[in-house]
Every structure is written in C-alpha cells, then in structure tokens.
N, C-alpha and C positions, 0 to 999 in steps of 0.2 A: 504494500500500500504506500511506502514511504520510500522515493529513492535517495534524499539525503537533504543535506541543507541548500537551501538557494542564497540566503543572505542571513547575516546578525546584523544585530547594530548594536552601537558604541555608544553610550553617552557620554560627551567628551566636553573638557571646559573651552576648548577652543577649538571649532575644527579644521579649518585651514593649518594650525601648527599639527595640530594632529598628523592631518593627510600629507604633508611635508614631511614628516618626520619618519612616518611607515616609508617613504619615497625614496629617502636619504638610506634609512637603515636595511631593507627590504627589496627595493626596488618595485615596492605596490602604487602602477599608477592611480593618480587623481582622477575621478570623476565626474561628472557635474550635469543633473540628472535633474530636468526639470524645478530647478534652482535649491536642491539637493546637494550634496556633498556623499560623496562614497567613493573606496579604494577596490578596482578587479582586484579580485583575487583568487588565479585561474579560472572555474570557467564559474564561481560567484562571486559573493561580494560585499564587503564590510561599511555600511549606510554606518556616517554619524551624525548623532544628533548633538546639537549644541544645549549642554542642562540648563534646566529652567524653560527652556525654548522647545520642549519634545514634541515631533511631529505625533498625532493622534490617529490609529491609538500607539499608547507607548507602556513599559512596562511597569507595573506598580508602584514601584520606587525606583528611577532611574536614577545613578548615579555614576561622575566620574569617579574614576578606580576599580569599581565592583567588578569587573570582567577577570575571567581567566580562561581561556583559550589555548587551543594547540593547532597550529599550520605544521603541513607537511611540506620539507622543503624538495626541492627539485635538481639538489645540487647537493654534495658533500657537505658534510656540516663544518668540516675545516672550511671550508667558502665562504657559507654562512658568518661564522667567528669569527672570519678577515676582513666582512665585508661590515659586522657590527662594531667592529674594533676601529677602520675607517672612516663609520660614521659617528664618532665618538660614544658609542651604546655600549655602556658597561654590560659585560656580563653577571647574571645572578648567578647561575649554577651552569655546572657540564661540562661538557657534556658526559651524563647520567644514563644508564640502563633504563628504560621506562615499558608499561605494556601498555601499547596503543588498540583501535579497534582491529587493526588487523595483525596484533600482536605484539613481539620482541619490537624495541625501537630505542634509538639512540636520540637524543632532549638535549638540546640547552633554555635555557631561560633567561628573560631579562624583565624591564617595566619599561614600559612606556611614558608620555608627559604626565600623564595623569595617574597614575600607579598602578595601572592593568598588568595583570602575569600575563605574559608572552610566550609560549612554549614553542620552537620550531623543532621537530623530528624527523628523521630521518630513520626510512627500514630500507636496511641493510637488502637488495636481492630482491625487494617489493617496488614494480613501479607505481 
C-alpha cells in the first residue's frame, strides 16, 4: 500500500540559510516551488517551513531542532566527511556501525543551523 516517503519537512528558523547550508554541506539543490522553499533530494524532497510561519496543515508542535533523520548517501562516506569537513560541518559521530531498513550500514552524524540530527549512511554492496 505504501511505497515510501515522497517528502518531510523541516521546521526551520531561517530557510534560505537552511537551504544554503544542506547546498554547501550536501550538495542538496535549492528549490523554489510555488513561493515555497524545499531541497531534491534524489528522487524527493525536504519542504521547509519557516517557525511561527507553518504552511497549513503542519504538525502539532513544529519546531526548529526536533528532526532527526537519516539520508542514504550515494558516495563513500570518506566523500561525505571531506566534503562536511570543506564545508566547515563538524562532525558528531562516525562513522559508526548502525542497522538501517535495509540492514548493516555505516552512519556518520552531524546538526544542522538549527540543531537537527543529521544521519548520512552508507550500505556497504547495497545500491
């Protein structure tokens, strides 16, 4: 019945710095969708809403920070870390042993401007 997610969204204190920042760190283009704001990301896509300002409807308590998240990345995670380390994005952790939905998977973590967990993984042999 369900084939997976088409979009999240983000409630974000700024989103222009937001969508800059996944761009710099990431490489997640910007958006601009019906005077909307959202970043691809493959083949969906992360809508943000600016707090206090939530498009309707939105969720119960929207807040920035509250998100924690995991992106699959598309590239070794040594890529990943050289390319978070270029965009001056400290690392939190990792990369760490983690089980994803399709199993064994190797995690790092960082936050974002607004203090969302970041998980990006990588399976080893899985595309």
């Amino acid at each position: 019945m369900i084939r997976g997610f088409d979009h999240i969204v983000l409630t974000v204190s700024d989103p222009e710095a937001t969508a800059a920042f996944y761009d710099r760190a990431l490489g997640l283009p910007m958006l601009r969708q019906g005077g909307r704001l959202a970043m691809a990301c493959g083949s969906q896509k992360i809508n943000l809403h600016r707090a206090g300002a939530e498009i309707v409807p939105h969720a119960a308590r929207p807040t920035p920070g509250g998100a924690d998240f995991c992106l699959r990345a598309s590239c070794s995670l040594d890529a990943v870390i050289r390319r978070l380390e270029e965009a001056g994005v400290a690392l939190g952790m990792g990369p760490v042993q983690r089980s994803g939905a399709l199993g064994s998977m190797q995690s790092v973590y960082f936050r974002d401007l607004d203090g969302n967990l970041v998980e990006i993984a990588d399976y080893q042999g899985i595309d």
